[in-house]
C-alpha positions in Angstrom: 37.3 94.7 56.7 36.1 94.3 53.0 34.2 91.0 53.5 31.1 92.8 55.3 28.6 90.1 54.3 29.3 87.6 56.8 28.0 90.5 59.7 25.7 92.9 57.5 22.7 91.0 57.2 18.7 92.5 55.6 15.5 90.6 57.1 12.2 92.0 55.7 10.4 91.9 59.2 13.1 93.7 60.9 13.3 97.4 61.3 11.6 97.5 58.1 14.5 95.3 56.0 16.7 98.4 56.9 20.7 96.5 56.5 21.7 95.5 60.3 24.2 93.9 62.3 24.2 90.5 62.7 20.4 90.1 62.6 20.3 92.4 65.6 18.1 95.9 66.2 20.8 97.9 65.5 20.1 99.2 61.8 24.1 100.2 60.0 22.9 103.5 59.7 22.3 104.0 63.1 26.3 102.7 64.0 27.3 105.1 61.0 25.2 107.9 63.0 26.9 107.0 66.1 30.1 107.7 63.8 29.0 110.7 62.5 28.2 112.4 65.5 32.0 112.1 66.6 31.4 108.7 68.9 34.3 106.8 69.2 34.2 102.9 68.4 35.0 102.4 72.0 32.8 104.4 73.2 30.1 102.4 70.5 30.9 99.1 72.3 30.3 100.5 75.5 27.1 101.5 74.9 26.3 98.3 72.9 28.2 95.5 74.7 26.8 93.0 72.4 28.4 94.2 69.6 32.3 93.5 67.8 34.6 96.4 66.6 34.2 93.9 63.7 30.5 94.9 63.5 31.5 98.5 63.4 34.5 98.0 60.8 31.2 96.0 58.6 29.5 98.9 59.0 32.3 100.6 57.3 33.1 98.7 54.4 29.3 98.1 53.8 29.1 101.6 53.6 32.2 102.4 51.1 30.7 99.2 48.5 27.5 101.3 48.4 28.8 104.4 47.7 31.6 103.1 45.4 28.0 101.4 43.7 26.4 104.6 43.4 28.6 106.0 41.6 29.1 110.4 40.9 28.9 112.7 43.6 25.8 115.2 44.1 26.9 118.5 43.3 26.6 120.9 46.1 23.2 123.0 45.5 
């Protein structure tokens, strides 16, 4: 999914204008958590019934614009 904007959306009054999906109280860094930690996007929509594998594919490519934004890569310390 490369067209992320229609599902990634930023309200200031909501969990502190932190990028979420669809206006709900799920922030994208908490899905990309979810992600991280080795959860499964089936096992994502289980636990969030509310939400689309499209929300968690915008998640994605939300993610990969930022980083391809930012630019070099830290180098390891």
């Amino acid at each position: 999914m490369s067209d992320w904007h229609s599902r990634i959306t930023v309200e200031p009054g909501k969990l502190g204008g932190k990028p979420c999906v669809r206006g709900m109280r799920i922030s994208v860094a908490d899905v990309l958590e979810y992600l991280a930690a080795d959860m499964s996007i089936e096992e994502i929509l289980a636990d969030f019934p509310y939400m689309e594998r499209e929300d968690i594919l915008a998640c994605l490519a939300y993610a990969a614009e930022r980083e391809r934004e930012r630019g070099s890569t830290p180098q390891p310390a």
